[in-house]
Every structure is written in C-alpha cells, then in structure tokens.
C-alpha positions in Angstrom: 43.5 147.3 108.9 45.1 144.2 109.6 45.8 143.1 105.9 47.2 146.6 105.5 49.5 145.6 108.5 50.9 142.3 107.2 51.4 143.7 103.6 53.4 146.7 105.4 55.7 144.4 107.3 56.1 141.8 104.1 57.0 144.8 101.8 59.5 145.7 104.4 60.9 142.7 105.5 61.5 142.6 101.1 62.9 145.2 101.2 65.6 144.9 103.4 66.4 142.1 102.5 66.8 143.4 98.7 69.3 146.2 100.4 71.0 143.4 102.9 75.0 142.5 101.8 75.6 139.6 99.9 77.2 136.9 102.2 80.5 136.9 102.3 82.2 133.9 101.0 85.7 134.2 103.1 84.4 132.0 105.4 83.9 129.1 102.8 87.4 129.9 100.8 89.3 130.2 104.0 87.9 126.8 105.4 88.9 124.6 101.9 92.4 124.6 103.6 91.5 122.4 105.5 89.7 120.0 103.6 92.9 117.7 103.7 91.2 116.6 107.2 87.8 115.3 105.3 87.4 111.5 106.0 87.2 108.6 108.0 91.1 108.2 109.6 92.1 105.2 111.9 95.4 105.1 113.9 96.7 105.1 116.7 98.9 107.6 119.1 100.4 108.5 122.3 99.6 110.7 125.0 100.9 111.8 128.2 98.8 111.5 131.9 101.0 112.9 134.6 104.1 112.1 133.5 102.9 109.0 132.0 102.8 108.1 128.6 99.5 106.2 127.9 99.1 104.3 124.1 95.6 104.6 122.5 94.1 103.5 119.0 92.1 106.5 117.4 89.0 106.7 115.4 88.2 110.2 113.8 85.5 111.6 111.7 85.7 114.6 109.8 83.1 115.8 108.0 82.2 119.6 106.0 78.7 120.8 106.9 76.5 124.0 106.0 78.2 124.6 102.4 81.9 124.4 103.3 81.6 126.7 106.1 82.3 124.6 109.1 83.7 121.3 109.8 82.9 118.9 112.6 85.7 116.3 114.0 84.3 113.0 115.8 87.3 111.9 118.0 87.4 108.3 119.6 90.4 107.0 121.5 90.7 103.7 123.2 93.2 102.5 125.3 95.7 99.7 123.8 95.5 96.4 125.4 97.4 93.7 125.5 94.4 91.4 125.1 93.2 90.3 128.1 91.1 93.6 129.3 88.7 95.3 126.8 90.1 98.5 126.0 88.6 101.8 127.2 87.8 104.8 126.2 90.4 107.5 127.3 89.3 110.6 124.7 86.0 111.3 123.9 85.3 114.2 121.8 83.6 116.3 119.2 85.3 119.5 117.7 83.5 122.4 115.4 86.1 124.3 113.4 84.6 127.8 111.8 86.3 130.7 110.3 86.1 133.6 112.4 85.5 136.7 110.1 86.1 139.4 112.1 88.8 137.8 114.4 90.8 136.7 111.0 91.2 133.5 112.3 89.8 130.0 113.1 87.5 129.1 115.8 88.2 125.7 117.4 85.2 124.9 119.8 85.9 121.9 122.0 83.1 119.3 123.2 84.8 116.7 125.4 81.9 113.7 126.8 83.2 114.7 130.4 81.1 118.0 130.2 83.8 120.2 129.5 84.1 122.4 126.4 86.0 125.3 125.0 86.2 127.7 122.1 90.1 127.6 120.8 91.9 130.2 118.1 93.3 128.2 115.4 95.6 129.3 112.7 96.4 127.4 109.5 100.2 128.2 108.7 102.3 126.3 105.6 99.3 123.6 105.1 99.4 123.0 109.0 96.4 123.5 111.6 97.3 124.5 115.2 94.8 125.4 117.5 96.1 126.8 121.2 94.9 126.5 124.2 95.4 128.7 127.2 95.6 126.7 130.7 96.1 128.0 134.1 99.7 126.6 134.3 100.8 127.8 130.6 99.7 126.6 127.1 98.9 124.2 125.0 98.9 123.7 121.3 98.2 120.8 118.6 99.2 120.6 115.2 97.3 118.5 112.1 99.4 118.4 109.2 99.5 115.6 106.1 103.0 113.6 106.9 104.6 112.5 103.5 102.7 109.3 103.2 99.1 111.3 103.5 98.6 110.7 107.1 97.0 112.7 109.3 100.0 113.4 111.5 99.4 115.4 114.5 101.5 116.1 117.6 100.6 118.1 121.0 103.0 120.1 123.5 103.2 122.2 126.5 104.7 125.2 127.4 104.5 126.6 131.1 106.1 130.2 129.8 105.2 129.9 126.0 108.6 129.7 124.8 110.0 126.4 126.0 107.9 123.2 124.2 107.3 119.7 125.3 105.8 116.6 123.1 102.5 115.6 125.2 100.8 114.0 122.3 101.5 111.9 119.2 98.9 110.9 116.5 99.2 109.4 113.4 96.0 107.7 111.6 95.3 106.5 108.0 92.4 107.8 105.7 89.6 104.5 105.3 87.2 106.3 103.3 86.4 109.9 102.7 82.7 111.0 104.5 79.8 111.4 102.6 
C-alpha cells in the first residue's frame, strides 16, 4: 500500500509539473538594463546630515546573481579625513534590486547595518535607475545613471510636497574591475 502511495504522489507531482507554465523570462530581460551597475566602483561623494554636508569616499559592489534575475549592491562609505583621525564608517549597506512582475516595476529592498531595512519601487527611465522612498516628512529619491566618462554618477534629493526638489546626496565612483 505504501509503494502504491509514493508512486501516486511521484506520478503527480510529474505531472504537474509537465502542465506547470514555463518561467517567465521578463524578469531576466528587464534586469539587463541595469547591467551598466555590474562591478567593483570606487569614489567618493557628498551627503547631507542636518543641514550639514558631510564628504565620504565610497566603495560599491555590484554583482548579478540567480541567472540575471537580481542584483545585489555592497555599499561602503567612509568618512574623509584630513589625516590625523582614521576615517569612519558613515553608510553601511546592502541593496537587492529584483524585477517585480506583477507590479511592472523594480523592487529596491534596503539593508542598512543599523538594523533598518526597506523594500523601495524603482523605475529605470532613459538608461537611468531611481528608486523612491516614502518618509514621514515627504520623499526621497536617488538616481544611478553612467555620466559621460562611464562613471557611476548618482545624486539624491528631498521633497517635503513631492514637487519641489533638493540635492541631499552626490556620488560619483569609477569602475576597478567588473565582479566575477
């Protein structure tokens, strides 16, 4: 009775996966837009902390995983010093960027090494990525884009209403090798 059983379920579990849908392969095609981003990138940038604007040098790693279908960003900014203190860390993080089927859209997912995270829309328009965050007092949203030199050029800004922008951030790093 028990052989029965297990042939049963195997002949089933076949069979429905003879019947399942092929995979789609959106996902993959819509994430090679941003395979610009792939790499090893050094820099440095700007950002603003209450009203003050704090230099950093940058360290990202981008990397494609599972076939094409997601990419996972390694972010590492340190403080600039003037040489006399060691330079600290003042941006910690680790990004997963997916293609949201269903939503028609990209999924930016956040890991920040304070414990906070959040899951972003993104958008590719005109070879740019923006991803847009939604914060108590108004928005936020970040732009990657190749400058004319091949750079990874990126800027951030605020909006309290939406409509009304303000430069918060400034990035611009150089390719060192692409990732294996």
């Amino acid at each position: 009775m028990f052989v029965r059983w297990v042939v049963f379920v195997l002949l089933a579990a076949v069979a429905a996966s003879a019947q399942a849908p092929a995979p789609s392969q959106k996902p993959a095609q819509e994430m090679k837009k941003l395979d610009f981003l792939v790499g090893s990138w050094e820099g440095e940038g700007w950002m603003d902390i209450n009203g003050q604007r704090s230099s950093f040098t940058s360290n990202e790693k981008v990397q494609s995983k599972l076939d094409g279908t997601i990419l996972t960003i390694e972010g590492l900014h340190k403080s600039k010093t003037t040489g006399k203190e060691e330079p600290r860390i003042v941006h910690n993080a680790l990004a997963v960027i997916s293609y949201d089927e269903p939503a028609n859209g990209y999924r930016f997912s956040s890991y920040l090494a304070d414990g906070r995270a959040g899951v972003y829309k993104g958008s590719v328009q005109d070879g740019t990525f923006i991803w847009l965050l939604e914060i108590p007092r108004g928005k936020m949203q970040y732009k990657i884009q190749l400058n004319e030199k091949g750079e990874w050029s990126e800027i951030g800004e605020y909006s309290p209403d939406g409509t009304t922008w303000r430069n918060i951030f400034e990035m611009t790093l150089h390719k060192v090798k692409s990732a294996a």
